[in-house]
PDB file of N, CA, C and O in Angstrom, chain B, residues numbered from 101:
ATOM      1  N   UNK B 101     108.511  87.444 145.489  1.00  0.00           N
ATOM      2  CA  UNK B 101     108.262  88.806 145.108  1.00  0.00           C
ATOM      3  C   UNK B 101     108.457  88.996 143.610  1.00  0.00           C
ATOM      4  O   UNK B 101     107.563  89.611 143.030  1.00  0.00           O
ATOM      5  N   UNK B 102     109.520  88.548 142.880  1.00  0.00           N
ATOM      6  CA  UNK B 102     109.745  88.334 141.977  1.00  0.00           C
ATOM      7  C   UNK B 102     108.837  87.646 140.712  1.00  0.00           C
ATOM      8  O   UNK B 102     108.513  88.041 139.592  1.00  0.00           O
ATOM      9  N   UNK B 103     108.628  86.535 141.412  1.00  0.00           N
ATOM     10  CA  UNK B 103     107.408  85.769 140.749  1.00  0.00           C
ATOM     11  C   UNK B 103     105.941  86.630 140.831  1.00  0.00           C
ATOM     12  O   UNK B 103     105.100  86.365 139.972  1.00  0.00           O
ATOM     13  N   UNK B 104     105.712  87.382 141.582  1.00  0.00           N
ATOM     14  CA  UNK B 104     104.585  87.834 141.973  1.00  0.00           C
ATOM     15  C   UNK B 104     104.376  88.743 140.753  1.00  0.00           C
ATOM     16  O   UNK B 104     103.278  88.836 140.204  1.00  0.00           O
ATOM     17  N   UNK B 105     105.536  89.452 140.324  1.00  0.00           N
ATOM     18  CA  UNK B 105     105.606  90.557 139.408  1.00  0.00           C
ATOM     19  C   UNK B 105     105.724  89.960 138.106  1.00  0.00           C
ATOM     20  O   UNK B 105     105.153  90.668 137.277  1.00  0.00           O
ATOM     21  N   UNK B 106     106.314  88.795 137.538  1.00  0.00           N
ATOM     22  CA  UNK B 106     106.147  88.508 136.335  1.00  0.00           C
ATOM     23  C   UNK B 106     104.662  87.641 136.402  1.00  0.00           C
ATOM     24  O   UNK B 106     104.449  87.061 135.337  1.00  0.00           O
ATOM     25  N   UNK B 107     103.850  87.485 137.191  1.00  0.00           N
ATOM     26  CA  UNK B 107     102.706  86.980 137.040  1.00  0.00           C
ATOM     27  C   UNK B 107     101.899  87.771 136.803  1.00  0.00           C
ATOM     28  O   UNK B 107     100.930  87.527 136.085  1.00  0.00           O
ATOM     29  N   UNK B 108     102.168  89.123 137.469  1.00  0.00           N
ATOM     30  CA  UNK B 108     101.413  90.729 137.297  1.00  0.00           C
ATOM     31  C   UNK B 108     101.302  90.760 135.658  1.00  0.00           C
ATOM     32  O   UNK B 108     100.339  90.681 134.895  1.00  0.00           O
ATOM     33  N   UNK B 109     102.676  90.907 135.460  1.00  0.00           N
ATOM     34  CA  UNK B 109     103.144  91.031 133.718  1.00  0.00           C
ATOM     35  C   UNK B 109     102.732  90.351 132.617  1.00  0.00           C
ATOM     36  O   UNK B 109     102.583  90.640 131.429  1.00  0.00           O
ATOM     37  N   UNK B 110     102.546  89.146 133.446  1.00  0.00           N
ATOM     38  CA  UNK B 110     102.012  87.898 132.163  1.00  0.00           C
ATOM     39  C   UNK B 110     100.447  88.076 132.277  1.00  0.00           C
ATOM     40  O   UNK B 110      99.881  87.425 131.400  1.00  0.00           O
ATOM     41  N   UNK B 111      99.805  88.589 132.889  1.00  0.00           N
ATOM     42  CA  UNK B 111      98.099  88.686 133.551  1.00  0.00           C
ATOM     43  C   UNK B 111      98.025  90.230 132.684  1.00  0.00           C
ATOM     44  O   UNK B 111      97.587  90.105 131.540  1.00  0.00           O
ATOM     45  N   UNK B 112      98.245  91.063 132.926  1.00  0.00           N
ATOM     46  CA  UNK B 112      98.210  92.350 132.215  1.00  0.00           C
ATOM     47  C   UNK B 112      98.430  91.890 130.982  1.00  0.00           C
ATOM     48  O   UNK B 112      97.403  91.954 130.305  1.00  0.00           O
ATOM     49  N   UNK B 113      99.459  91.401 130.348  1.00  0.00           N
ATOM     50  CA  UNK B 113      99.722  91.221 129.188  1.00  0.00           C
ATOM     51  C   UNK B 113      98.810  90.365 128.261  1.00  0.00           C
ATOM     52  O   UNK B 113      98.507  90.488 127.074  1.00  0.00           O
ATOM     53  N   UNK B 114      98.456  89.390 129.284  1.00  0.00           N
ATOM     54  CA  UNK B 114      97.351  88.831 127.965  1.00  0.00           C
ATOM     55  C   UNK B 114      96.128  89.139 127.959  1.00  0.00           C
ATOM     56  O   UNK B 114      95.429  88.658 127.067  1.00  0.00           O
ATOM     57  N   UNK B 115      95.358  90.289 129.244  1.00  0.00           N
ATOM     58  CA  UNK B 115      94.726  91.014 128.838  1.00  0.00           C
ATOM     59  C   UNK B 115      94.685  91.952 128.534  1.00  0.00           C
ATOM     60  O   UNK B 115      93.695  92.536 128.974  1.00  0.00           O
ATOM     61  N   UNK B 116      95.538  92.738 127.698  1.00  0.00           N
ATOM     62  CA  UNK B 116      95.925  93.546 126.660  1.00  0.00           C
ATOM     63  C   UNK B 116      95.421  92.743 125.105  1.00  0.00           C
ATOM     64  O   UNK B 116      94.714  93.011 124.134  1.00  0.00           O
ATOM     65  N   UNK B 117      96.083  91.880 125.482  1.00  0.00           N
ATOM     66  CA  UNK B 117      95.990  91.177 123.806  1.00  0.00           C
ATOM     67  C   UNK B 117      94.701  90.763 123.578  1.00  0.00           C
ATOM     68  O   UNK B 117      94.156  91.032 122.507  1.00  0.00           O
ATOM     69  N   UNK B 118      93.931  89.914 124.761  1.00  0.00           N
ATOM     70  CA  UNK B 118      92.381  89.766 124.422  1.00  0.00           C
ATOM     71  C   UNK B 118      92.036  91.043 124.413  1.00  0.00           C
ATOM     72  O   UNK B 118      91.121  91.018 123.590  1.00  0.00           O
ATOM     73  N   UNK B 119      92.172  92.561 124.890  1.00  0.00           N
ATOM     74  CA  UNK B 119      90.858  93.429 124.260  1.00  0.00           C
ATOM     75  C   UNK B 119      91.377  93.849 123.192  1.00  0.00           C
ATOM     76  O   UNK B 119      90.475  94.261 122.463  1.00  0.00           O
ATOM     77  N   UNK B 120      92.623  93.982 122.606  1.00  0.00           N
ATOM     78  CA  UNK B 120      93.031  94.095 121.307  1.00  0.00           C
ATOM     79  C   UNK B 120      92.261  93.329 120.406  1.00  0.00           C
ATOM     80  O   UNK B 120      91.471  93.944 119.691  1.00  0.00           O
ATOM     81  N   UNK B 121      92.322  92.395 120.330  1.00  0.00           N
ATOM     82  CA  UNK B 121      91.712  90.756 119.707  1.00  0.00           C
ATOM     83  C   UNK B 121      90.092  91.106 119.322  1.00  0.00           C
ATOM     84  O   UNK B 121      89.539  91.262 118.234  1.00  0.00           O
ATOM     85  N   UNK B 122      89.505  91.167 120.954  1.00  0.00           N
ATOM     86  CA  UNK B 122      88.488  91.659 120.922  1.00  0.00           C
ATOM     87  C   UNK B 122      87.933  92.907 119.890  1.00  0.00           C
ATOM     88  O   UNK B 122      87.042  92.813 119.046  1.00  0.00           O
ATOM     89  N   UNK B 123      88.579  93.850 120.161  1.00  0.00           N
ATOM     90  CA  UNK B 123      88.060  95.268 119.264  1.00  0.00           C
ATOM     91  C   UNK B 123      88.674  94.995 117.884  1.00  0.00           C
ATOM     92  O   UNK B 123      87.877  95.336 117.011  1.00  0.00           O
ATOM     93  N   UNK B 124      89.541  94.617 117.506  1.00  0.00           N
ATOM     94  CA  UNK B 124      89.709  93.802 116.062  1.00  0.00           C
ATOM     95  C   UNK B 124      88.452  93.152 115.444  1.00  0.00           C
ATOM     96  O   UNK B 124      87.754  93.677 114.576  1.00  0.00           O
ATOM     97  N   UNK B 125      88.266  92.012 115.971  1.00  0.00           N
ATOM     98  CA  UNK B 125      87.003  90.930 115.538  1.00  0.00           C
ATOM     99  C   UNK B 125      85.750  92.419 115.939  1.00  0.00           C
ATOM    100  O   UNK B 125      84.910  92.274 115.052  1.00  0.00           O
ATOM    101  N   UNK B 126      85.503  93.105 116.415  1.00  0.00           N
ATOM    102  CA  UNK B 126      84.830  93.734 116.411  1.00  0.00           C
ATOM    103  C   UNK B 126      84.390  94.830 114.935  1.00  0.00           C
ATOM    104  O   UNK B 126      83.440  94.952 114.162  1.00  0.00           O
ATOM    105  N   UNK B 127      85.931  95.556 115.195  1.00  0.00           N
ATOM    106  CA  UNK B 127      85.532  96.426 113.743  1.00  0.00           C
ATOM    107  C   UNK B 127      85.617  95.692 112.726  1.00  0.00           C
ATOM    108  O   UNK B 127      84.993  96.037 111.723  1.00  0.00           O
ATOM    109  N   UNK B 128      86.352  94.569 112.710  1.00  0.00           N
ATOM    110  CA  UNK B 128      86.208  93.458 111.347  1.00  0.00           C
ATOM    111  C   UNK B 128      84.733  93.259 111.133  1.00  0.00           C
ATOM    112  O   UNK B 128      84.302  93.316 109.982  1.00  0.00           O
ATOM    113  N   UNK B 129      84.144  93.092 111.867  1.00  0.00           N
ATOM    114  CA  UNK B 129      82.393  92.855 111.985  1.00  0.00           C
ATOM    115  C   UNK B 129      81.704  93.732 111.729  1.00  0.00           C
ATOM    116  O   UNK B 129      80.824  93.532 110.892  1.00  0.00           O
ATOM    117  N   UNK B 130      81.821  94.911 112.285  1.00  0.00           N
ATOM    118  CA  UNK B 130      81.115  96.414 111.773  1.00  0.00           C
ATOM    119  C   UNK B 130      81.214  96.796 110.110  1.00  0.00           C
ATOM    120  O   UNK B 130      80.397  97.084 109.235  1.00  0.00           O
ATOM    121  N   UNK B 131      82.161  96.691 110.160  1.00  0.00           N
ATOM    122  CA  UNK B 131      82.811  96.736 108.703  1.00  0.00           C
ATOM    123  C   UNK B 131      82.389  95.702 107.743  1.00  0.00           C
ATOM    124  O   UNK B 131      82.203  96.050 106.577  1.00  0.00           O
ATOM    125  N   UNK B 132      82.252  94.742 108.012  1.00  0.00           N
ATOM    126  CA  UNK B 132      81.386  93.755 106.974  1.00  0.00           C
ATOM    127  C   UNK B 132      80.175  93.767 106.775  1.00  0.00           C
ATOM    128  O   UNK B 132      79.591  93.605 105.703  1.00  0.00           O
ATOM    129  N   UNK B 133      79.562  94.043 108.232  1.00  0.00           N
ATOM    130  CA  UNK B 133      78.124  94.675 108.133  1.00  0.00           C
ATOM    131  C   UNK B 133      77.807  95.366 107.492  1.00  0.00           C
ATOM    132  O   UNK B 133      77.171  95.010 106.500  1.00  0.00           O
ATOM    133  N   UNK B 134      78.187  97.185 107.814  1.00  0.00           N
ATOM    134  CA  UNK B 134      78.275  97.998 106.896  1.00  0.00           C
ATOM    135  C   UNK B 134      78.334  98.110 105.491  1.00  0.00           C
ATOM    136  O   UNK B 134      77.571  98.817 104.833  1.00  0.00           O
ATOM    137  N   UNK B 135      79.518  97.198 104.895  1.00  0.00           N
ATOM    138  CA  UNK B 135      79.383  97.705 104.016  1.00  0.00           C
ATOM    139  C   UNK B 135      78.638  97.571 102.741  1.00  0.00           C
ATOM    140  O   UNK B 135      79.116  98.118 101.747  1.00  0.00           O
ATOM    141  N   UNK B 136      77.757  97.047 102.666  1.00  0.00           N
ATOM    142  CA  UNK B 136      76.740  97.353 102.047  1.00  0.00           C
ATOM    143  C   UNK B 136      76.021  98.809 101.783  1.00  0.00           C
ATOM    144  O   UNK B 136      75.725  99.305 100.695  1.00  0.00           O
ATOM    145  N   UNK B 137      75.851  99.280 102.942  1.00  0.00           N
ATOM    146  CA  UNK B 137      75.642 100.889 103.307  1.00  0.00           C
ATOM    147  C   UNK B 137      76.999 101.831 103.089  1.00  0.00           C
ATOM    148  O   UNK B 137      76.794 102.910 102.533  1.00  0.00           O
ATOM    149  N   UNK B 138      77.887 101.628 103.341  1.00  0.00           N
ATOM    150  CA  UNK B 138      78.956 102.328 102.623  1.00  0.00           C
ATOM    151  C   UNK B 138      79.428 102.738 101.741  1.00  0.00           C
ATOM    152  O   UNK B 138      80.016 103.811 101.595  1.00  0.00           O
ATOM    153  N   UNK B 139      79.032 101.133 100.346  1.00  0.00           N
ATOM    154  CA  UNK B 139      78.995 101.140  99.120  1.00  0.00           C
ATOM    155  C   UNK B 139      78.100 102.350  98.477  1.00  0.00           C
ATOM    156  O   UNK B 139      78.360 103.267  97.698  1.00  0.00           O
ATOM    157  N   UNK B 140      76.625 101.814  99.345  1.00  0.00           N
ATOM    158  CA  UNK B 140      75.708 103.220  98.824  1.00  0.00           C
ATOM    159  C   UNK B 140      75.783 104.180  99.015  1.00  0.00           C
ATOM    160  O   UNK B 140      75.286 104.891  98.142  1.00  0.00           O
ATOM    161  N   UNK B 141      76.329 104.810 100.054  1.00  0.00           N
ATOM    162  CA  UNK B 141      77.195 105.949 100.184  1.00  0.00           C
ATOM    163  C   UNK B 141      77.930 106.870  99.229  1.00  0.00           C
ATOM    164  O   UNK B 141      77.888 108.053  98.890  1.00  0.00           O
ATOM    165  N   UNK B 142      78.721 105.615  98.914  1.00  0.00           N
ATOM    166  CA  UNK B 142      79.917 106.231  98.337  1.00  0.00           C
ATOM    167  C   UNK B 142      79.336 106.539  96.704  1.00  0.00           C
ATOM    168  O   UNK B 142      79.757 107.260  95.800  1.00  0.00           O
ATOM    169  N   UNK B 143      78.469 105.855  96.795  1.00  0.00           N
ATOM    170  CA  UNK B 143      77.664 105.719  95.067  1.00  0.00           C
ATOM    171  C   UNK B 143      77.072 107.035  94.913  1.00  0.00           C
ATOM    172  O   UNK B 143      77.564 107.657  93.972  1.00  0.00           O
ATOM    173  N   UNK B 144      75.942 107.798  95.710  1.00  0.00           N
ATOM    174  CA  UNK B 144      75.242 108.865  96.055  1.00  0.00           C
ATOM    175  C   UNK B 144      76.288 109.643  95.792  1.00  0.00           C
ATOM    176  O   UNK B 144      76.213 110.301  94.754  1.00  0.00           O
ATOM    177  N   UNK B 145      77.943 109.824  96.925  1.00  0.00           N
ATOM    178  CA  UNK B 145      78.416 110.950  96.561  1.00  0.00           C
ATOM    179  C   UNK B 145      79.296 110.883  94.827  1.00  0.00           C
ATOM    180  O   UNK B 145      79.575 111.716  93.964  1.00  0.00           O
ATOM    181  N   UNK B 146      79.404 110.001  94.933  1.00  0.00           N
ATOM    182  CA  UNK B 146      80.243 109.941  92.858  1.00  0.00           C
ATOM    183  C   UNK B 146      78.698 110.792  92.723  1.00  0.00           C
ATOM    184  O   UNK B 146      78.575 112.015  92.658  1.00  0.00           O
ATOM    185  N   UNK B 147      77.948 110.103  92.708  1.00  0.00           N
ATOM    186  CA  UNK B 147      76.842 111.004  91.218  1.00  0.00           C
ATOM    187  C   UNK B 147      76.542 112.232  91.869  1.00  0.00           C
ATOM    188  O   UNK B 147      75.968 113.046  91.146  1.00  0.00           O
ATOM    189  N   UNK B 148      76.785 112.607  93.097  1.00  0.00           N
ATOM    190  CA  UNK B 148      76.558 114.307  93.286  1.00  0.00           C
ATOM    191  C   UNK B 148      77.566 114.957  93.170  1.00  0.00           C
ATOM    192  O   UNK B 148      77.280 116.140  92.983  1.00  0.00           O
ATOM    193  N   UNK B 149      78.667 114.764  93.188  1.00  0.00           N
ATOM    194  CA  UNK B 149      79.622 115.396  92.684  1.00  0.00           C
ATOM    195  C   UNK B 149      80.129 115.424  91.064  1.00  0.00           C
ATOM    196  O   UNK B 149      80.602 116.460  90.597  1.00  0.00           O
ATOM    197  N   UNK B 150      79.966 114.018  90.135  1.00  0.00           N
ATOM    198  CA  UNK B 150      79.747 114.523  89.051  1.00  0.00           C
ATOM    199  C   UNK B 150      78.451 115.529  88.575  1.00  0.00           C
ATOM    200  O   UNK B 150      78.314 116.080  87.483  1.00  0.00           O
ATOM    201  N   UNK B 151      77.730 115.574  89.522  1.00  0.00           N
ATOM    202  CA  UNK B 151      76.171 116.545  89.052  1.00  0.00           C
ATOM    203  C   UNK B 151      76.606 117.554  89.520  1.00  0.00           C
ATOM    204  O   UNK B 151      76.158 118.471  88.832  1.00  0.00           O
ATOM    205  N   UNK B 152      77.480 118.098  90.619  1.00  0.00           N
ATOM    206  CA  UNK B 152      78.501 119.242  90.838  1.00  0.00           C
ATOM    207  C   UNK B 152      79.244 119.933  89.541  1.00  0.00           C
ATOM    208  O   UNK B 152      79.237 121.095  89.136  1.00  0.00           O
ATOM    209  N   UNK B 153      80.052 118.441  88.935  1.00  0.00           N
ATOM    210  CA  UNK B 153      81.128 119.287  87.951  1.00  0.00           C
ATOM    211  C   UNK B 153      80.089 119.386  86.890  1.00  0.00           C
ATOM    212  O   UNK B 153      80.350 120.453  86.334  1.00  0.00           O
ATOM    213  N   UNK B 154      78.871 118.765  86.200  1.00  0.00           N
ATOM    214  CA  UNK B 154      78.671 118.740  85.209  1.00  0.00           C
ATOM    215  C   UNK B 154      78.025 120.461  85.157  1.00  0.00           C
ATOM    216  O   UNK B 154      78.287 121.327  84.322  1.00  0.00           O
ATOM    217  N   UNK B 155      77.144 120.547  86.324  1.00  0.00           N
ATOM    218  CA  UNK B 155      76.744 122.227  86.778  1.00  0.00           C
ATOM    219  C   UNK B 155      77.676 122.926  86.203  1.00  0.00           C
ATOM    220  O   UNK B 155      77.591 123.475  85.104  1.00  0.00           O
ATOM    221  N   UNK B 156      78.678 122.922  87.002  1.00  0.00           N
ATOM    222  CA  UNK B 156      80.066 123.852  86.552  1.00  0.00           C
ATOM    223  C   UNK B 156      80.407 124.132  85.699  1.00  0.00           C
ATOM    224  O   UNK B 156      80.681 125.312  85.478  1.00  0.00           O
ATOM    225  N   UNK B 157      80.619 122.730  84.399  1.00  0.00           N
ATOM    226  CA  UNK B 157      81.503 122.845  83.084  1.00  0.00           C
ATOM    227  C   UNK B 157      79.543 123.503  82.295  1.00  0.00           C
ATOM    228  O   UNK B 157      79.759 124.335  81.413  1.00  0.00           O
ATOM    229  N   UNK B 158      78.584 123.351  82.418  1.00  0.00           N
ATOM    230  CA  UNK B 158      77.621 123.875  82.090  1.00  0.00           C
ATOM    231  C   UNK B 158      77.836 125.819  81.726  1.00  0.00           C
ATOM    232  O   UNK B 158      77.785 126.527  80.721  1.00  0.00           O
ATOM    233  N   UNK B 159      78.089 126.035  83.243  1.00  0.00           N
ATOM    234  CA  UNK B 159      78.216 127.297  83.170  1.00  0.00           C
ATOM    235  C   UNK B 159      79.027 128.089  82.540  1.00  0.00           C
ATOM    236  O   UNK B 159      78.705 129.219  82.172  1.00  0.00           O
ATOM    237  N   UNK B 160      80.343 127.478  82.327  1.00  0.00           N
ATOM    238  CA  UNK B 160      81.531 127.943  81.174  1.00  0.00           C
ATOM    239  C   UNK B 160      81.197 128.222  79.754  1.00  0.00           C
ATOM    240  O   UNK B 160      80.714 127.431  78.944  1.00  0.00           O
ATOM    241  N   UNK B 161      81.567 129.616  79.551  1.00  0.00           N
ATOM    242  CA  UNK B 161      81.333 130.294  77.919  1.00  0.00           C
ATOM    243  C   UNK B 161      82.413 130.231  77.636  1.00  0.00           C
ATOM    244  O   UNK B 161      83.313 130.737  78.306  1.00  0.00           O
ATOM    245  N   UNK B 162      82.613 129.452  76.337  1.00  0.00           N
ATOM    246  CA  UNK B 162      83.763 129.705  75.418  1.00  0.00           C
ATOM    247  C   UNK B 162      84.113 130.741  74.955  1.00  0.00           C
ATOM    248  O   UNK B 162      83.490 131.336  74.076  1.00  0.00           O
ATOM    249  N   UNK B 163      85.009 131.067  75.394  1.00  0.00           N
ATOM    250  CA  UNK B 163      85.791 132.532  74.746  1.00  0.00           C
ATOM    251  C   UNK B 163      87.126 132.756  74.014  1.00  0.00           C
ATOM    252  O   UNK B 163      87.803 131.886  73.466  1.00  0.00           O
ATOM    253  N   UNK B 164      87.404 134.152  74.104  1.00  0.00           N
ATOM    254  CA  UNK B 164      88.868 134.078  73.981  1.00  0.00           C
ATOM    255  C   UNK B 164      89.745 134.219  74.916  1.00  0.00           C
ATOM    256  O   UNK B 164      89.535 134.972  75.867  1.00  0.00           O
ATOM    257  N   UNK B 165      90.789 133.557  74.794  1.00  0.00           N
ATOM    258  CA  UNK B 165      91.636 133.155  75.933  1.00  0.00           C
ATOM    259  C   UNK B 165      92.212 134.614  76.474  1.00  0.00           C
ATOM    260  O   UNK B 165      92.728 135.437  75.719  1.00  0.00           O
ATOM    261  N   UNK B 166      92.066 134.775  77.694  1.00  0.00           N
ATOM    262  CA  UNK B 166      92.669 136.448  78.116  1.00  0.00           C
ATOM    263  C   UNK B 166      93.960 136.589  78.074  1.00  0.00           C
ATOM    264  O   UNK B 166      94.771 135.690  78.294  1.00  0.00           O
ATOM    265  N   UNK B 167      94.178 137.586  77.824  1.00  0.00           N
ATOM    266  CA  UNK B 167      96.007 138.447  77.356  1.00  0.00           C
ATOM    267  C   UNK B 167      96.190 139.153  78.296  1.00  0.00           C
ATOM    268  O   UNK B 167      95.388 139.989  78.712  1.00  0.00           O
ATOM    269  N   UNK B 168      97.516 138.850  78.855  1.00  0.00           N
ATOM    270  CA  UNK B 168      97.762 139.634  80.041  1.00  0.00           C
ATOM    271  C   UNK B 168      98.589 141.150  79.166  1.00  0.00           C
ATOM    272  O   UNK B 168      98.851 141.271  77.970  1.00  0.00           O
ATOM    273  N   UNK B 169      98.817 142.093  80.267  1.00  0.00           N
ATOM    274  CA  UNK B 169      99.610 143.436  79.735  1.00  0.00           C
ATOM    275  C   UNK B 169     100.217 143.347  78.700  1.00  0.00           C
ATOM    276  O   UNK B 169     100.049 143.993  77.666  1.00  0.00           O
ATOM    277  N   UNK B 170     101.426 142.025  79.069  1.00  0.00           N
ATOM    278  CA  UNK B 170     102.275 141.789  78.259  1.00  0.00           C
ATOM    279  C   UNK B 170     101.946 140.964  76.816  1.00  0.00           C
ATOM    280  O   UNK B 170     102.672 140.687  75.860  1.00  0.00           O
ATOM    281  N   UNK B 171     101.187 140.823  76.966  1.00  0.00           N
ATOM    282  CA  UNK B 171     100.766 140.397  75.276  1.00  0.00           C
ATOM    283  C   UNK B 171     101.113 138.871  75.245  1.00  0.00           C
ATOM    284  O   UNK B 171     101.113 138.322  74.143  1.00  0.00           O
ATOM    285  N   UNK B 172     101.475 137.975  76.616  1.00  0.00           N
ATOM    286  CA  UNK B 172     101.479 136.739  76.590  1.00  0.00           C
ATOM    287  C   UNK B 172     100.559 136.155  76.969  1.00  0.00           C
ATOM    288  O   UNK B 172      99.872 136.879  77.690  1.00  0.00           O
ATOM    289  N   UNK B 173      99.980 134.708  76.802  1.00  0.00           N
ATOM    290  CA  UNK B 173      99.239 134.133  77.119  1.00  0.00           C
ATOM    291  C   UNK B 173      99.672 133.106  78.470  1.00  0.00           C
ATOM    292  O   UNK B 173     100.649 132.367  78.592  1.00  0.00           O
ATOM    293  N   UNK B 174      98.452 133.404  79.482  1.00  0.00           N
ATOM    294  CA  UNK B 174      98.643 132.786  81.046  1.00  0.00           C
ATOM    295  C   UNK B 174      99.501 131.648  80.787  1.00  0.00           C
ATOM    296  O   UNK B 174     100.556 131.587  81.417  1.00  0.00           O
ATOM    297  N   UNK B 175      99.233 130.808  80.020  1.00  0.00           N
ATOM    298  CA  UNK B 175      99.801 129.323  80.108  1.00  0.00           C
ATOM    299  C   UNK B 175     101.478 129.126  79.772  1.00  0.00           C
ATOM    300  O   UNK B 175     102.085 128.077  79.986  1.00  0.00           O
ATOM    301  N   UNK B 176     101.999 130.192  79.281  1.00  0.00           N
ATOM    302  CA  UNK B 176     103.337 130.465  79.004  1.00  0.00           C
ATOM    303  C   UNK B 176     103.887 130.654  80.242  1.00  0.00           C
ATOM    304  O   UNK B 176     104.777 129.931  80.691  1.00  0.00           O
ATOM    305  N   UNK B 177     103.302 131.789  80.946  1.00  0.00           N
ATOM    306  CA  UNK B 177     103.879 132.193  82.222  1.00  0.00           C
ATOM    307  C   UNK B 177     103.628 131.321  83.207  1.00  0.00           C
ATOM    308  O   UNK B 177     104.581 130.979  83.907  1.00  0.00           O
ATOM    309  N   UNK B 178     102.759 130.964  83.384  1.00  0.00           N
ATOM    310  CA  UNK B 178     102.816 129.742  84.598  1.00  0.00           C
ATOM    311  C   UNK B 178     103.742 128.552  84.067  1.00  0.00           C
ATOM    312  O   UNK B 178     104.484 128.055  84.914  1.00  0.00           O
ATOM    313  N   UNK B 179     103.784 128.115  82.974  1.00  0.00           N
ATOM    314  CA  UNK B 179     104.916 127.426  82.621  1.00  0.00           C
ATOM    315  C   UNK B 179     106.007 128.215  83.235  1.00  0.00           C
ATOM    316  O   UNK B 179     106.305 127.696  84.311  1.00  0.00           O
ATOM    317  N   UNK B 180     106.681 129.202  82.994  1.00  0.00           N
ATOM    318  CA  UNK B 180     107.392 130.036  83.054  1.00  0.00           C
ATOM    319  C   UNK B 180     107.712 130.290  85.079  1.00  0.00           C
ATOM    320  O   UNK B 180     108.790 130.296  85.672  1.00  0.00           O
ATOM    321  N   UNK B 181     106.674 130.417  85.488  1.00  0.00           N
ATOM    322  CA  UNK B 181     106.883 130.532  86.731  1.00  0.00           C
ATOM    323  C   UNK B 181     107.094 129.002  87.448  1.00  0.00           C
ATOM    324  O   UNK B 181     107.938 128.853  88.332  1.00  0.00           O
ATOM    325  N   UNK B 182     106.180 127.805  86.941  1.00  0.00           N
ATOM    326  CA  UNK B 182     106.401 126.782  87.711  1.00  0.00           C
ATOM    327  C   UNK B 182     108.086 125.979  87.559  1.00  0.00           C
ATOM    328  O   UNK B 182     108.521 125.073  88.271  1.00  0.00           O
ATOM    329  N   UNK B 183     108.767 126.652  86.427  1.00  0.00           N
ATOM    330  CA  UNK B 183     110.415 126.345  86.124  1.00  0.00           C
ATOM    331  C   UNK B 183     110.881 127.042  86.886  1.00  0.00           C
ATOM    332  O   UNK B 183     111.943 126.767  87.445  1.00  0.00           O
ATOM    333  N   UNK B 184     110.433 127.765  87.034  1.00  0.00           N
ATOM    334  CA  UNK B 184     111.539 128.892  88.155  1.00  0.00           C
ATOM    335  C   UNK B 184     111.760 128.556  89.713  1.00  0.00           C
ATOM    336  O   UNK B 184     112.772 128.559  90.414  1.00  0.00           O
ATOM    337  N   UNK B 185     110.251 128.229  90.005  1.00  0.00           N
ATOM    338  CA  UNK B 185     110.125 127.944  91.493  1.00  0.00           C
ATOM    339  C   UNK B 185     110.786 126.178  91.253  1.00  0.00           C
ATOM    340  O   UNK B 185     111.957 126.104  91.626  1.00  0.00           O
ATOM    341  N   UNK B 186     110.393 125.264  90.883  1.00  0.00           N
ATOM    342  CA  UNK B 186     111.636 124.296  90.366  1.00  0.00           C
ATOM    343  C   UNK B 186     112.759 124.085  90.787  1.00  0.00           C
ATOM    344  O   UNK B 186     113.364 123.450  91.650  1.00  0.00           O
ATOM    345  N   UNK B 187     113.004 125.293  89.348  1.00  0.00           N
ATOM    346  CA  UNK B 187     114.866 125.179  89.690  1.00  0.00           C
ATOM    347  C   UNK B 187     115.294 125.803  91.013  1.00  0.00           C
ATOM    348  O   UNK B 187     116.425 125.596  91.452  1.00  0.00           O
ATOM    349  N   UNK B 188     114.263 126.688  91.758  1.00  0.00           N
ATOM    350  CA  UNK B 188     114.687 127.244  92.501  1.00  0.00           C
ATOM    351  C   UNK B 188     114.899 126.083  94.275  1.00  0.00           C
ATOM    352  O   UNK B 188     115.529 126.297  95.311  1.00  0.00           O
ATOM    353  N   UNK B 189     114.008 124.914  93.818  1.00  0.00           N
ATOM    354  CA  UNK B 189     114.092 124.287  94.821  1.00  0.00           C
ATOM    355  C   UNK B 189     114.677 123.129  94.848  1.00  0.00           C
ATOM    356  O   UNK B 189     114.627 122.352  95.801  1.00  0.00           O
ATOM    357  N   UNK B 190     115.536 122.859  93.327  1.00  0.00           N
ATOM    358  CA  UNK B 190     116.221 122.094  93.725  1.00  0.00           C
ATOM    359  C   UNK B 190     117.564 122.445  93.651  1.00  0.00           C
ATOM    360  O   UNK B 190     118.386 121.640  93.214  1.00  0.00           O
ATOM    361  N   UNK B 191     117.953 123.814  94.116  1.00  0.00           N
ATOM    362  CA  UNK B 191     119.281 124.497  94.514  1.00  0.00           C
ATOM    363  C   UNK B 191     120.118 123.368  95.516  1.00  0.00           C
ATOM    364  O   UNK B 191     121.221 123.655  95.982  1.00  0.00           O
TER     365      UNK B 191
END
């Protein structure tokens, strides 16, 4: 009875490991295939997304930098706020 069950165990177990094995050597294979097509993929989206930002920085007019109420400039205060929240979190 005993034997019956570690034979169960050893039979399950190493077919576990062959379809493991199996689907390994598998996506290892897909994946080598591929990537050729992946590469081009990934190439298409770099140049549409730099053709994204270049749109973008296109559309930007140089100006003057906006003044809040207080007569400071944004970049002070977000300095100003990102020290605060900071110190505040490493209480």
């Amino acid at each position: 009875m005993v034997t019956d069950g570690l034979i169960l165990m050893v039979v399950g177990m190493v077919v576990v490991f062959l379809f493991l094995l199996l689907l390994n050597v598998l996506i290892s294979g897909l994946s080598w295939l591929l990537k050729d097509h992946a590469f081009q993929e990934e190439q298409q989206l770099l140049k549409a997304e730099a053709a994204k930002r270049k749109k973008k920085n296109s559309k930007k007019i140089p100006g003057p930098a906006p003044v809040t109420a207080g007569g400071e400039d944004p970049g002070r205060i977000t300095a100003v706020i990102s020290a605060a929240v900071h110190a505040h979190r490493n209480r």
